[in-house]
VOTIKOL-143865 format. One record per residue (C-alpha): residue in three letters; x, y, z. Coordinates in nm, 2 decimals, padded with zeros to 4 digits. Layout:
! residues N
{node ALA,{X,Y,Z}}
...
This chain:
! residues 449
{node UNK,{11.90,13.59,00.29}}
{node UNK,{11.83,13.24,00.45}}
{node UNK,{12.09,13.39,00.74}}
{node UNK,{11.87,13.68,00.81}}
{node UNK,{11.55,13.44,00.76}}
{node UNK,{11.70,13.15,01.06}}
{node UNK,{11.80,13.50,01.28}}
{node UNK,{11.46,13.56,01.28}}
{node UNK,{11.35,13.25,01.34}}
{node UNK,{11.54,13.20,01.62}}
{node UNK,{11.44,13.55,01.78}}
{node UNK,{11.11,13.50,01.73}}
{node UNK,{11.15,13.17,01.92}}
{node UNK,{11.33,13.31,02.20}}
{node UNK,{11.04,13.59,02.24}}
{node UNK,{10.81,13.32,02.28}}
{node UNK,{10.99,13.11,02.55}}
{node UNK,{10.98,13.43,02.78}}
{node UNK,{10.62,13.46,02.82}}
{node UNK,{10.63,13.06,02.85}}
{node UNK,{10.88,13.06,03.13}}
{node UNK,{10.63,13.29,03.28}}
{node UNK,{10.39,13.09,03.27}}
{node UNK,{10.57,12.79,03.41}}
{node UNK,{10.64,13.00,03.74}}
{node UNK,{10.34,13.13,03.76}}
{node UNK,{10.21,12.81,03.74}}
{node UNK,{10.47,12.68,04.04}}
{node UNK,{10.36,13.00,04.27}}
{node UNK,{09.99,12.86,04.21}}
{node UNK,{10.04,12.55,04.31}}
{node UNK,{10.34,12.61,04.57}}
{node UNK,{10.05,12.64,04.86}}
{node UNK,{09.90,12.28,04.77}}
{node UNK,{10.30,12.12,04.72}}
{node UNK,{10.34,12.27,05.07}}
{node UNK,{10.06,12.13,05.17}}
{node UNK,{10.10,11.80,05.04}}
{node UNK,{10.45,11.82,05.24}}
{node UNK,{10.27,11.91,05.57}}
{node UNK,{10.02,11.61,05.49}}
{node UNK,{10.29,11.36,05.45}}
{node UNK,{10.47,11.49,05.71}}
{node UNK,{10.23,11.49,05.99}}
{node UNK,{10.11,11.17,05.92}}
{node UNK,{10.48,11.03,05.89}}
{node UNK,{10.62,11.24,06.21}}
{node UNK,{10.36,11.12,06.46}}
{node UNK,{10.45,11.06,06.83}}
{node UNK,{10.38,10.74,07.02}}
{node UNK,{10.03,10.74,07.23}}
{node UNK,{09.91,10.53,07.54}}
{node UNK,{09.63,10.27,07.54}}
{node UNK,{09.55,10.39,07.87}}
{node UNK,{09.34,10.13,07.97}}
{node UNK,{09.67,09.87,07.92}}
{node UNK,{09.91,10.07,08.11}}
{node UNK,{09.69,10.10,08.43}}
{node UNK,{09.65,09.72,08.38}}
{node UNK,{09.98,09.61,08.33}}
{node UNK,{10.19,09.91,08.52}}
{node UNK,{10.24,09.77,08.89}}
{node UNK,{10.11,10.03,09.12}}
{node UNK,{10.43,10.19,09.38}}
{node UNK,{10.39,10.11,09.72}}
{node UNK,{10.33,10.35,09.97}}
{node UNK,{10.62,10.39,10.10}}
{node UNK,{10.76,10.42,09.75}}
{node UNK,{10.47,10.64,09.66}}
{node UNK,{10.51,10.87,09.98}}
{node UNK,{10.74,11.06,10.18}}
{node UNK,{10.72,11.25,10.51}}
{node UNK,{10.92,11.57,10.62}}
{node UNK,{10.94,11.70,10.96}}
{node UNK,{11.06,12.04,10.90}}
{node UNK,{10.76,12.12,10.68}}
{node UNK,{10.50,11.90,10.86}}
{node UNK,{10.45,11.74,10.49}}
{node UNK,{10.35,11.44,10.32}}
{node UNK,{10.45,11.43,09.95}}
{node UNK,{10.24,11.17,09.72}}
{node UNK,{10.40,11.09,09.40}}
{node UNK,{10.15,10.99,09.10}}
{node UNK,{10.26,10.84,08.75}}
{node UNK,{10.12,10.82,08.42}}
{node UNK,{09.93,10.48,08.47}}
{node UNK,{09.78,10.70,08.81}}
{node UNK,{09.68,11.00,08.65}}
{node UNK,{09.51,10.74,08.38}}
{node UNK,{09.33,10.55,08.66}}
{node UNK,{09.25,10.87,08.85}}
{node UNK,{09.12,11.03,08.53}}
{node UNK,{08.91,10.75,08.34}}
{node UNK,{08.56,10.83,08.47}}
{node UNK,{08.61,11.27,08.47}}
{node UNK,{08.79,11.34,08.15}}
{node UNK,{08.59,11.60,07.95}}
{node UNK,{08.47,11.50,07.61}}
{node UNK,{08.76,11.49,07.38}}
{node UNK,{08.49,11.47,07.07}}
{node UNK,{08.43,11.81,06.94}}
{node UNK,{08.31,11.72,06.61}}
{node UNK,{08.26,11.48,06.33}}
{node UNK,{08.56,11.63,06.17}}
{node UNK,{08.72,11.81,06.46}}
{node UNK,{08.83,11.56,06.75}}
{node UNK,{09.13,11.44,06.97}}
{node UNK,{09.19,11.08,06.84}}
{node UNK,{09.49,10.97,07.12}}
{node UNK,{09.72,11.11,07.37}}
{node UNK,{09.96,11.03,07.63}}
{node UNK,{10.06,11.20,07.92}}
{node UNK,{10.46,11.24,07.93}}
{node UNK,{10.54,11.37,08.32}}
{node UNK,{10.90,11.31,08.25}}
{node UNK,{10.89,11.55,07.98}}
{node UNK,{10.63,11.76,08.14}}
{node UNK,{10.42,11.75,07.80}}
{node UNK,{10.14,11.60,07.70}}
{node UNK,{10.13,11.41,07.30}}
{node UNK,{09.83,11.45,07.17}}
{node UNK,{09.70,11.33,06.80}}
{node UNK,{09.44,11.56,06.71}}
{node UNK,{09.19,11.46,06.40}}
{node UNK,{09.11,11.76,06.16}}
{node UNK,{08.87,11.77,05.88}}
{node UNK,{09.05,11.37,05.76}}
{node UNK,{09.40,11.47,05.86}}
{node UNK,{09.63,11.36,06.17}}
{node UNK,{09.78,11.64,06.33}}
{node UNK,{10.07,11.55,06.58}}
{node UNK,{10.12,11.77,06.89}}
{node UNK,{10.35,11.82,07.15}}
{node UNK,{10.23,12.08,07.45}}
{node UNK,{10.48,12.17,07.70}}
{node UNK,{10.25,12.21,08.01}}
{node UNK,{10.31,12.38,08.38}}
{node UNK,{10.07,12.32,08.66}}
{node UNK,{09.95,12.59,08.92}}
{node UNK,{09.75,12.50,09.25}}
{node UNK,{09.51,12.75,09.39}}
{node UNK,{09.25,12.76,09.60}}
{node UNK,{09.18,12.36,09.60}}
{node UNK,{09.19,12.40,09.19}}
{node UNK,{09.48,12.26,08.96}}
{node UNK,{09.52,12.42,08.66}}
{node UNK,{09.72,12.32,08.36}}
{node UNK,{09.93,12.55,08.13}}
{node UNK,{10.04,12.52,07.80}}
{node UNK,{10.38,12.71,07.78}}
{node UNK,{10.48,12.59,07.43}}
{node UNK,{10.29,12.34,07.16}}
{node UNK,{10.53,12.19,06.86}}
{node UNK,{10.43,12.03,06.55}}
{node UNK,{10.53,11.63,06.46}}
{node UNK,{10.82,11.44,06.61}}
{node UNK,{11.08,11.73,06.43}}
{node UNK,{10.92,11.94,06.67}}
{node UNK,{10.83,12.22,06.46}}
{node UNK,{10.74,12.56,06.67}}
{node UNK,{10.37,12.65,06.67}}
{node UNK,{10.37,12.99,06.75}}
{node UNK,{10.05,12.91,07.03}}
{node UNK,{10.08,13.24,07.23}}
{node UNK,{09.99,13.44,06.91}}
{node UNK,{09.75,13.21,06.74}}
{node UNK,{09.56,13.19,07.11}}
{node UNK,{09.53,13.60,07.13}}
{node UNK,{09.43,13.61,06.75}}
{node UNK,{09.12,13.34,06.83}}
{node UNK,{09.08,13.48,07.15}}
{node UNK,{09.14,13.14,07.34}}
{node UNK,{09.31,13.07,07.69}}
{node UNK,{09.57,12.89,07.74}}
{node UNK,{09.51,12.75,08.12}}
{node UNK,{09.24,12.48,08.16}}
{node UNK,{09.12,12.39,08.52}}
{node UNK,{09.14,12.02,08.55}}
{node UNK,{08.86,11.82,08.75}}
{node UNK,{09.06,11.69,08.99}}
{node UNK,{08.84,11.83,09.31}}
{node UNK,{08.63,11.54,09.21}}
{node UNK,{08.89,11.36,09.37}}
{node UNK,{08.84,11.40,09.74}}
{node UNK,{09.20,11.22,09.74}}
{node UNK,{09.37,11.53,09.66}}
{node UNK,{09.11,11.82,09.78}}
{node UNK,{09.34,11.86,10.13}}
{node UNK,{09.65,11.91,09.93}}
{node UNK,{09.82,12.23,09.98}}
{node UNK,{10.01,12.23,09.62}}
{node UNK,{10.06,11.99,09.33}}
{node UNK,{10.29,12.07,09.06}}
{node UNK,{10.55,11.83,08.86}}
{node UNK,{10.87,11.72,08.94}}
{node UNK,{11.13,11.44,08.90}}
{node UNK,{10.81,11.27,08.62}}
{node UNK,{10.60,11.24,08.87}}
{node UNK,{10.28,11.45,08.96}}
{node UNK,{10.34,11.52,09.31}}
{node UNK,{10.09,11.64,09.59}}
{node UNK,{10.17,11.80,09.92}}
{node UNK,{09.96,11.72,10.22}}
{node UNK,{09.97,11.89,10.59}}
{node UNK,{10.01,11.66,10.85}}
{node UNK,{09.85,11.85,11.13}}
{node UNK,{09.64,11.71,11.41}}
{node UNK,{09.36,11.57,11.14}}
{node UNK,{09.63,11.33,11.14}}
{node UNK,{09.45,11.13,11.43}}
{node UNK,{09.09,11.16,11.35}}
{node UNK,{09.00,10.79,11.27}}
{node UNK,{09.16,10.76,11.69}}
{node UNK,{08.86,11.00,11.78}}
{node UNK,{08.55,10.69,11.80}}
{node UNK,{08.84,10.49,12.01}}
{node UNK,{08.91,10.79,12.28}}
{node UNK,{08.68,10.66,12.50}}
{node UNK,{08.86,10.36,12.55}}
{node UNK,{09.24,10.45,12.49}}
{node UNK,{09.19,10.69,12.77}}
{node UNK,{09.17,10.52,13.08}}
{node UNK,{09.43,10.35,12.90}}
{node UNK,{09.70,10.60,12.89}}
{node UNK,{09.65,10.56,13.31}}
{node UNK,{09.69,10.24,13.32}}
{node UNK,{09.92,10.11,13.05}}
{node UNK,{10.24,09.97,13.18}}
{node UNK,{10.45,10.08,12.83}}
{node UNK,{10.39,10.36,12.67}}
{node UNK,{10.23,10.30,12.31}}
{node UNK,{10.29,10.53,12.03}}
{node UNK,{09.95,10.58,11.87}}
{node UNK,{09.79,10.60,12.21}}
{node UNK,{10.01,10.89,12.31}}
{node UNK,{09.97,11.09,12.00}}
{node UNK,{09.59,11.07,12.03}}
{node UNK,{09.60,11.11,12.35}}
{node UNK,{09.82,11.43,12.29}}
{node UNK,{09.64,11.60,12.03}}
{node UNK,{09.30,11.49,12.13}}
{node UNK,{09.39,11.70,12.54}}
{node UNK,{09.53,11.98,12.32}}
{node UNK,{09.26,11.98,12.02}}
{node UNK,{09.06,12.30,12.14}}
{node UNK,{09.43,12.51,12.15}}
{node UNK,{09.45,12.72,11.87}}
{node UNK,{09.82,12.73,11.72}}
{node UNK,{09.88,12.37,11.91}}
{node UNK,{10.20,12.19,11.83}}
{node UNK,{10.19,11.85,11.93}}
{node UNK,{10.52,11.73,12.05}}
{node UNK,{10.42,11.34,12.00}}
{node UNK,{10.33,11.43,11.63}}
{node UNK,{10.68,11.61,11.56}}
{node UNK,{10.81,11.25,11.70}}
{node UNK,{10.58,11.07,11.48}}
{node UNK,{10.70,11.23,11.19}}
{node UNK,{11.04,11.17,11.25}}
{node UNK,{10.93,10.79,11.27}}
{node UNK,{10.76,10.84,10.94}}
{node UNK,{11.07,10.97,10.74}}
{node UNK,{11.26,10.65,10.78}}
{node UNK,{10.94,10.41,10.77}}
{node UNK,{10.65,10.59,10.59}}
{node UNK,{10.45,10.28,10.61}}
{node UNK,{10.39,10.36,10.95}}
{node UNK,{10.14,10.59,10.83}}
{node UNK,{09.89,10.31,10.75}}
{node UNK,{09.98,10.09,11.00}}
{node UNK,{09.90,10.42,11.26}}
{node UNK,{09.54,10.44,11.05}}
{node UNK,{09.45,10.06,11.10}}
{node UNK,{09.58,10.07,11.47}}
{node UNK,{09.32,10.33,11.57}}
{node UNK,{09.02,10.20,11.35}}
{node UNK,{09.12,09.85,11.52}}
{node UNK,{09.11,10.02,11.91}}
{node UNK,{08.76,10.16,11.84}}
{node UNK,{08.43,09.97,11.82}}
{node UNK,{08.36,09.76,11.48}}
{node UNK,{08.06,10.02,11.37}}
{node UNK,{08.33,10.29,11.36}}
{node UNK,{08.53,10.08,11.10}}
{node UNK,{08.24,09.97,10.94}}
{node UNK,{08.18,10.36,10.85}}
{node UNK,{08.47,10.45,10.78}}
{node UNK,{08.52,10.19,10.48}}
{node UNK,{08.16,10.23,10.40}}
{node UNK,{08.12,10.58,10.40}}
{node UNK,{08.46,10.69,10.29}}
{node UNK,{08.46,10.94,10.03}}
{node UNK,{08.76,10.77,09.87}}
{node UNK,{08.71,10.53,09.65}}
{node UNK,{08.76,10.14,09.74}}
{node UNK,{09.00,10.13,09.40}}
{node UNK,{09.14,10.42,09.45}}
{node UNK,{09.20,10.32,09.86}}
{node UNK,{09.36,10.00,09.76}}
{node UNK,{09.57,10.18,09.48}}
{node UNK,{09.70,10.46,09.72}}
{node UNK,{09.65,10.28,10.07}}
{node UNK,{09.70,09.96,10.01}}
{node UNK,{09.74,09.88,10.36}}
{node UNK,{09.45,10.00,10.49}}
{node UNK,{09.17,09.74,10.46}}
{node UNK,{08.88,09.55,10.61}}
{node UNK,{09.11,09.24,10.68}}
{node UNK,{09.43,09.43,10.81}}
{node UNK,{09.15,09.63,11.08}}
{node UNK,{09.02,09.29,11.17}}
{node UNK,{09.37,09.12,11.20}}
{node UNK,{09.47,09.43,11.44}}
{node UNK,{09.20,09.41,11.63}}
{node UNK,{09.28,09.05,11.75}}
{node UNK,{09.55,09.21,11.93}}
{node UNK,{09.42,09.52,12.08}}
{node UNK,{09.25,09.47,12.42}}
{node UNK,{09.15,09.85,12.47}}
{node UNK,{08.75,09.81,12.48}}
{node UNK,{08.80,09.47,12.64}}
{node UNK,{09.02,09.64,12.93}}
{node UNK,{08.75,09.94,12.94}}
{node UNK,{08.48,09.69,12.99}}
{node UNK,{08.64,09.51,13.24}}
{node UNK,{08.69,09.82,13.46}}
{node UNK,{08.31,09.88,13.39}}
{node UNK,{08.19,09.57,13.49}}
{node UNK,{08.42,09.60,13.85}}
{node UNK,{08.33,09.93,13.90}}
{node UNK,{07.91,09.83,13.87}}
{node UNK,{08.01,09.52,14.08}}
{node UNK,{08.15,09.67,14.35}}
{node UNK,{07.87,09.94,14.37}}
{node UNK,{07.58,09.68,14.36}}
{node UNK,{07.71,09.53,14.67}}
{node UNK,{07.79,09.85,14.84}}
{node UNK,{07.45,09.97,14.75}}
{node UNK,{07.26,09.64,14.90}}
{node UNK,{07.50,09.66,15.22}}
{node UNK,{07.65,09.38,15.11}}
{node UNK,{07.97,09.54,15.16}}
{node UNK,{08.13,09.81,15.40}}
{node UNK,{08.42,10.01,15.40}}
{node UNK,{08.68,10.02,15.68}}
{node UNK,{08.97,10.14,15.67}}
{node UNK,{09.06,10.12,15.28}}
{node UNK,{08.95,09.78,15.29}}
{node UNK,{08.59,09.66,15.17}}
{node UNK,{08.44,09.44,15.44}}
{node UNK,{08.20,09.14,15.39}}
{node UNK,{07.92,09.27,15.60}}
{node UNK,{07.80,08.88,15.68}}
{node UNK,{08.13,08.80,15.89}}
{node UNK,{08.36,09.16,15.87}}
{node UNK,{08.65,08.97,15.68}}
{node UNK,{08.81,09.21,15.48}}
{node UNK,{08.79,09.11,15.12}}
{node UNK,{09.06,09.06,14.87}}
{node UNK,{09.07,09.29,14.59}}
{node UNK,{09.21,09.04,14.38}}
{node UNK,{08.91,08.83,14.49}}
{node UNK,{08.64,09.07,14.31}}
{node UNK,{08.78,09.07,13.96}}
{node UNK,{08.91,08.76,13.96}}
{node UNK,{09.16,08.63,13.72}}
{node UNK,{09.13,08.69,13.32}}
{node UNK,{09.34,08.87,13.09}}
{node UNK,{09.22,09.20,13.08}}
{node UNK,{09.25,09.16,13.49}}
{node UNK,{09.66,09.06,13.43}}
{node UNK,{09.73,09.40,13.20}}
{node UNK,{09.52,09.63,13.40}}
{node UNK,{09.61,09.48,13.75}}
{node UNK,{09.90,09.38,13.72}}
{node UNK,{10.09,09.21,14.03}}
{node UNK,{10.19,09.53,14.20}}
{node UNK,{09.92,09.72,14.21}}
{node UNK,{09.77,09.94,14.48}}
{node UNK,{09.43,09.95,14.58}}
{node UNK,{09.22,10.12,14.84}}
{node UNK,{08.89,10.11,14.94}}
{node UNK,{08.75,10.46,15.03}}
{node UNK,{08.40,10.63,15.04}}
{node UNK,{08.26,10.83,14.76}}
{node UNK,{08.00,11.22,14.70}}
{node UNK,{07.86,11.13,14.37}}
{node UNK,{07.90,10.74,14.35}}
{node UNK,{07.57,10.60,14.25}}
{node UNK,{07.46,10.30,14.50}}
{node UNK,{07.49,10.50,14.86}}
{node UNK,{07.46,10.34,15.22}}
{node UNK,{07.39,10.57,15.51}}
{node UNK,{07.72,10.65,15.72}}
{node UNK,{07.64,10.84,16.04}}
{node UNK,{07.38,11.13,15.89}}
{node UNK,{07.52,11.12,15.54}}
{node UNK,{07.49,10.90,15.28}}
{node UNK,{07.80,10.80,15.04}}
{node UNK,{07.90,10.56,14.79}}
{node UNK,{08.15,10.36,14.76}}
{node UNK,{08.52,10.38,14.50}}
{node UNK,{08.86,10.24,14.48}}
{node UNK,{09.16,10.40,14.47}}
{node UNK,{09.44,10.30,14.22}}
{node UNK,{09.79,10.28,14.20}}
{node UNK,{09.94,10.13,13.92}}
{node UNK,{10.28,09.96,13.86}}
{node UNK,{10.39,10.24,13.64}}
{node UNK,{10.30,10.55,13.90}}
{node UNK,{10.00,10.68,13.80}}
{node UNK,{09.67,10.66,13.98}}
{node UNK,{09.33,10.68,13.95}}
{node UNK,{08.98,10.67,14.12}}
{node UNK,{08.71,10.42,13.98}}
{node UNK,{08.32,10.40,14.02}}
{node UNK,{07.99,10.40,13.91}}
{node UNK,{07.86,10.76,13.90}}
{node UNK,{07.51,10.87,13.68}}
{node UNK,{07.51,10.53,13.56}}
{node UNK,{07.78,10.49,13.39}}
{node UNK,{08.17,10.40,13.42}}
{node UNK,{08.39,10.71,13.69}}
{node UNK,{08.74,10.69,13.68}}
{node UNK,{08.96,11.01,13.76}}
{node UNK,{09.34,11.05,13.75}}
{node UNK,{09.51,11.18,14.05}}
{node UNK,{09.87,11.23,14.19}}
{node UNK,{10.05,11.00,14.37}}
{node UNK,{10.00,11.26,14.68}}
{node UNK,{09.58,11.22,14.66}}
{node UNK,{09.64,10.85,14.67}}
{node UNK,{09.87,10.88,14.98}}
{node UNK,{09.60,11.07,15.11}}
{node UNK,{09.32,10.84,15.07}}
{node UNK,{09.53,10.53,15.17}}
{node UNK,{09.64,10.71,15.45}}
{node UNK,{09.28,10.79,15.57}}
{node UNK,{09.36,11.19,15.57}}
{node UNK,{09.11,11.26,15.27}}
{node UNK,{08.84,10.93,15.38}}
{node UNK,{08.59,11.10,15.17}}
{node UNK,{08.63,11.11,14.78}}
{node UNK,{08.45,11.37,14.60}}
{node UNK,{08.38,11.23,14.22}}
{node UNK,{08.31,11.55,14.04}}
{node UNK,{08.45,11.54,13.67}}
{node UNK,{08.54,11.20,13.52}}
{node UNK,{08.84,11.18,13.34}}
């Protein structure tokens, strides 16, 4: 009897540990959602990524020099500007959208990875730290960069986030347009995209190339007569500025610039500086003043293109001093011919008081603009002038008076005072024959230049 009595027992224990065990993983299912979530919580907190203190790394991260920064290539006609984390963080600091959503919902740090083409970002949701990794992609179009997300992962394990699906179930995009056309740095780039950790933006190089050499035309004109050597940034403006209303126009000086600029890049601001130095300060003035780029960003990206490097140039250009000087001999010579103070005789101008023939090196004198735009060896000639200013009566006509150049290097020009204002004309070695030779003793001053 007490056998059968502990058999029952014992079964009627078993029967009640069934409904028990039950229980117990009913109880585990229940709670498996918050054990898993617990896991998550410690786990994004514990595999977080490392984030930038933006502000420190533009401070402490040496900028790259241009020519570190930039490189040329002919066959393109490019310029290719490299930009780092620390400039993307400089660049961005005072147009970055509004990372704060919410009081619960917000992005608390990030840090921009070019190397890895991702961005890290530590979102803040509802008390809890979420760590992100988005793989990104960038598309230019129509002066607009856009950044894509291509993948996102979850902590430093990099757990997939499945973004694609989650974006078309909330019905959110996955391309952003960043606000880099504030920038008028980059709004003549042709393409940015990333490569080699860098954010890197194409430029043309096309005639623009030459338009702070526009305000000094005027005087690196009569220049490209007279100069004795040919200089580089005189020829390409001179070049493209000839050629600018030809559609299609390829510059053969720029093609040899570029070339120049693949091995030295830095030539680029020293080209910039050379032609605000050659024009008149008020030109410079503006173009620092009125730049629409930034003075931080300008001494950041073109560090060699400043107020003191312009100044320092311009203590060794002598273009508007050369220009003046012509002026100034052209006015002189026809305020004596106007008050018959002078004559003209045979290529020669005559003192009227006592018919000596005067010394043309005797009416500009010496001084240095007078040494490198006469040089010893140069050819002049006296010879009468149809649209010169100051006119004396010759037989029934009246004319004015010019002079007739022929420099050391070949070329030749015609100089007076025509409408007020400085004449000079380029014209062949042939028309200066002529004039010397009395066969054309009447110059016709028609267009200048």
């Amino acid at each position: 009897m007490s056998q059968i009595a502990a058999n029952k027992e014992t079964g009627y224990k078993r029967k009640k540990s069934v409904p028990k065990k039950i229980a117990v993983i009913f109880l585990v299912l229940l709670l498996l959602p918050v054990l898993l979530a617990g896991l998550l919580y410690l786990y994004v907190n514990a595999a977080d990524f490392e984030y930038d203190d933006h502000g420190q790394v533009v401070s402490q991260a040496e900028p790259m020099s241009f020519s570190e920064r930039n490189s040329f290539d002919s066959g393109s006609m490019t310029q290719i500007m490299r930009l780092d984390n620390a400039d993307l963080y400089f660049l961005l600091k005072d147009i970055m959208p509004e990372l704060h959503y919410s009081e619960d919902l917000y992005i608390n740090a990030y840090r921009i990875a070019l190397e890895d083409k991702a961005i890290y970002l530590q979102g803040k949701a509802y008390g809890i730290n979420v760590p992100v990794r988005l793989d990104i992609d960038t598309d230019w179009n129509d002066g607009k960069l856009h950044l894509k997300v291509c993948d996102a992962y979850l902590g430093s394990l990099c757990i997939p986030v499945p973004i694609g699906f989650i974006s078309e179930k909330l019905d959110f995009g996955l391309e952003y347009e960043l606000p880099f056309q504030e920038i008028p740095m980059l709004k003549t780039a042709k393409d940015i995209y990333i490569k080699d950790g860098f954010l890197q933006a194409v430029f043309p190089v096309d005639r623009n190339i030459v338009m702070e050499g526009f305000g000094a035309w005027v005087y690196l004109k009569p220049a490209t007569i007279y100069m004795a050597e040919q200089d580089d940034m005189v020829a390409l403006v001179s070049d493209i500025q000839r050629n600018w209303t030809k559609d299609g126009y390829k510059s053969p000086r720029l093609s040899i610039f570029m070339e120049k600029l693949q091995k030295n890049p830095d030539a680029y601001q020293e080209l910039k500086v050379k032609m605000l130095a050659a024009s008149p300060e008020k030109y410079a003035e503006a173009y620092f003043s009125q730049n629409l780029i930034k003075p931080d960003i300008m001494a950041r990206f073109y560090p060699g293109i400043t107020r003191q490097a312009v100044d320092e140039m311009r203590k060794q250009m002598y273009y508007i001093q050369n220009y003046e000087f012509i002026t100034r001999y052209a006015y002189d010579i026809d305020e004596k011919f106007g008050k018959g103070t002078t004559k003209i005789r045979n290529g020669k101008f005559i003192n009227a008081a006592d018919n000596s023939a005067i010394e043309f090196s005797s009416l500009f004198g010496e001084s240095p603009e007078a040494q490198k735009v006469f040089p010893e060896g140069t050819k002049f000639c006296a010879v009468l002038c149809e649209g010169a200013q100051s006119k004396q009566k010759i037989g029934r006509l009246r004319y004015g008076s010019a002079t007739a150049v022929q420099f050391k290097n070949g070329h030749c020009m015609v100089i007076c005072k025509k409408d007020g204002s400085l004449y000079y004309n380029e014209i062949s070695a042939e028309e200066y024959e002529d004039i010397a030779s009395g066969k054309t003793p009447v110059y016709i001053a028609q267009f200048n230049g």
